[in-house]
C-alpha positions, -999 to +999 in steps of 0.1 A: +643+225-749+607+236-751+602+276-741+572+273-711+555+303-724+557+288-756+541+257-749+504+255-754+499+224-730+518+238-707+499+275-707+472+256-706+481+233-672+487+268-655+456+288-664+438+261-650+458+251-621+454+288-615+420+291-618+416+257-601+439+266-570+424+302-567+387+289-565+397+263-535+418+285-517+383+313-520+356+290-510+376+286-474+373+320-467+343+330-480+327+298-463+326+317-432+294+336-444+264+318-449+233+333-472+198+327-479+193+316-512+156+324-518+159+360-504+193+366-529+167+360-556+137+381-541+123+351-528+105+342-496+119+314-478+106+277-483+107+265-447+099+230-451+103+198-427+129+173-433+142+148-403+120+170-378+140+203-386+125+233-400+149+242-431+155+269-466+181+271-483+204+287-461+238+283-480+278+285-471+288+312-498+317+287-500+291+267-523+296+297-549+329+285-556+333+248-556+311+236-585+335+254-604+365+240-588+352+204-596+339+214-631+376+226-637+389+187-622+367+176-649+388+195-680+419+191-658+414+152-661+403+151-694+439+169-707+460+158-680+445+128-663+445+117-626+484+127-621+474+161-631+444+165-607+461+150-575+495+171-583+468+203-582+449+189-557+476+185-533+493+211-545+454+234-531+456+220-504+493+228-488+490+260-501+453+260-480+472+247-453+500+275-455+471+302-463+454+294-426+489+295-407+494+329-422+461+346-409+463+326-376+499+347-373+481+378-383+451+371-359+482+369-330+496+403-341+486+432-318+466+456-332+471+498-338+452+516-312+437+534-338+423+508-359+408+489-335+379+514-332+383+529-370+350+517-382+330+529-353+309+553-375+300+518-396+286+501-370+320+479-361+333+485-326+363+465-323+381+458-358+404+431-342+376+408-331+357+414-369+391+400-382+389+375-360+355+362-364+358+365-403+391+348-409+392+324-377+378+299-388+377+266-363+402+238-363+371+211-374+359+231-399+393+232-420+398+200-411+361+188-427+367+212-451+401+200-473+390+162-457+362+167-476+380+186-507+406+155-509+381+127-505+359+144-532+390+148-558+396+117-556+364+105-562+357+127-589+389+112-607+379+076-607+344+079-615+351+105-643+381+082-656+356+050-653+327+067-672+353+078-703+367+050-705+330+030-711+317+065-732+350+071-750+350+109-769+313+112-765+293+116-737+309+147-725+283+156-703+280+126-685+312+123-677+315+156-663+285+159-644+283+121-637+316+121-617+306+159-602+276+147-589+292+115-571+319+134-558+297+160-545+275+140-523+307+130-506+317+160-503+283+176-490+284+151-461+320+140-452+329+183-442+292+187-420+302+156-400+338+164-393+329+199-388+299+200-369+296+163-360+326+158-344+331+190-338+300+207-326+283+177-314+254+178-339+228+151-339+232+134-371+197+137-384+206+174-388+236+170-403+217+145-430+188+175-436+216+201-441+237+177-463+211+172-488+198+209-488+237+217-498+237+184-526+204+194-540+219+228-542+252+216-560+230+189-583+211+221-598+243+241-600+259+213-617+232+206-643+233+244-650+270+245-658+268+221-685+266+240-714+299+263-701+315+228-699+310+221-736+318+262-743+346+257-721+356+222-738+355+237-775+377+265-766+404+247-754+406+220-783+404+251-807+433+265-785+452+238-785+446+223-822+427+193-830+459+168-829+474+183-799+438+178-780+436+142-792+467+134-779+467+146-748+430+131-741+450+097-752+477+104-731+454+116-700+438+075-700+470+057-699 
């Protein structure tokens, strides 16, 4: 019987179903906050017209995290194939589910006396309703969110399993980003019309302007994270051995 610790495929399937699960279960938190791209660089805002709405690129921080979760579907596919990918993905998304039922029983808790008013001196009045507003996040929006997460997984699988399957070994970038890029434009638009659509009412032209300013964002953060792919990629068949890797690339297509 094979030791786990032992057992380079299987360190492997954990590191990245750590790093994979981790990411997902970030972005939902830190999607609360949303940034302005230009000014993060020193930039002045673009502020230009699309649909009849005045738009920059005014960013969930949440967008920080998931091209790296759906670069790390990519290697997970190519090692493991689609099993491995929808046993993490579902895997992300009860342990999202049990993450938000734990802070909604926190957000219920009553508060010390004292620690309601313990950041006074920094500008936060009441603590209680700061924890509220940071970690209570509406129903819609983590509904949209792992709606979204799912719908893109599984789109991701297919398209990157289609494209390797016509490219074979090579082609590593076109699988990768091919299949990111697809599954991101679902992605992008399937969370703002759950969310804010059904949830908030939105007109739909607006949630078509914000969609693509969050795609085009993705598309260029996708493009840039091609060469850590093939750094990435090189490690692990170095890690695992040149037969092992083949093997389990094999094995990941039946």
């Amino acid at each position: 019987m094979k030791n786990i610790t032992e057992d380079k495929s299987s360190i492997l399937f954990i590191v990245l179903g750590g790093f994979f699960i981790c990411n997902a279960l970030l972005a939902e938190f830190i999607g609360i906050k949303i940034f302005s791209l230009e000014k993060t660089f020193g930039l002045s805002p673009v502020d230009f017209n699309l649909f009849g709405n005045v738009l920059s690129f005014q960013l969930t921080a949440g967008v920080v995290m998931w091209p790296v979760v759906f670069v790390l579907t990519d290697l997970i596919n190519e090692y493991y194939g689609p099993k491995g990918v929808r046993f993490l993905s579902n895997g992300a998304i009860m342990l999202i589910i049990y993450s938000f039922i734990m802070v909604f029983i926190a957000i219920q808790l009553i508060p010390a006396d004292w620690w309601v008013g313990s950041k006074k001196e920094l500008g936060i009045p009441d603590m209680q309703i700061a924890f509220e507003s940071i970690f209570g996040q509406g129903l819609w929006i983590i509904i949209g969110s792992l709606t979204a997460f799912l719908a893109g997984q599984i789109i991701d699988v297919y398209v990157f399993r289609w494209l390797k399957l016509k490219t074979g070994e090579k082609f590593i970038w076109l699988r990768a980003t091919g299949s990111t890029l697809v599954s991101q434009l679902i992605d992008s638009f399937v969370v703002l019309y759950i969310a804010f659509g059904i949830g908030a009412n939105w007109e739909m032209d607006l949630i078509i302007a914000i969609g693509l300013m969050n795609y085009c964002y993705k598309f260029a953060v996708a493009i840039a994270l091609t060469p850590v792919l093939y750094w990435v990629h090189k490690g692990i068949d170095y890690y695992l051995g040149e037969s092992l890797a083949t093997q389990m690339k094999k094995d990941a297509l039946l």
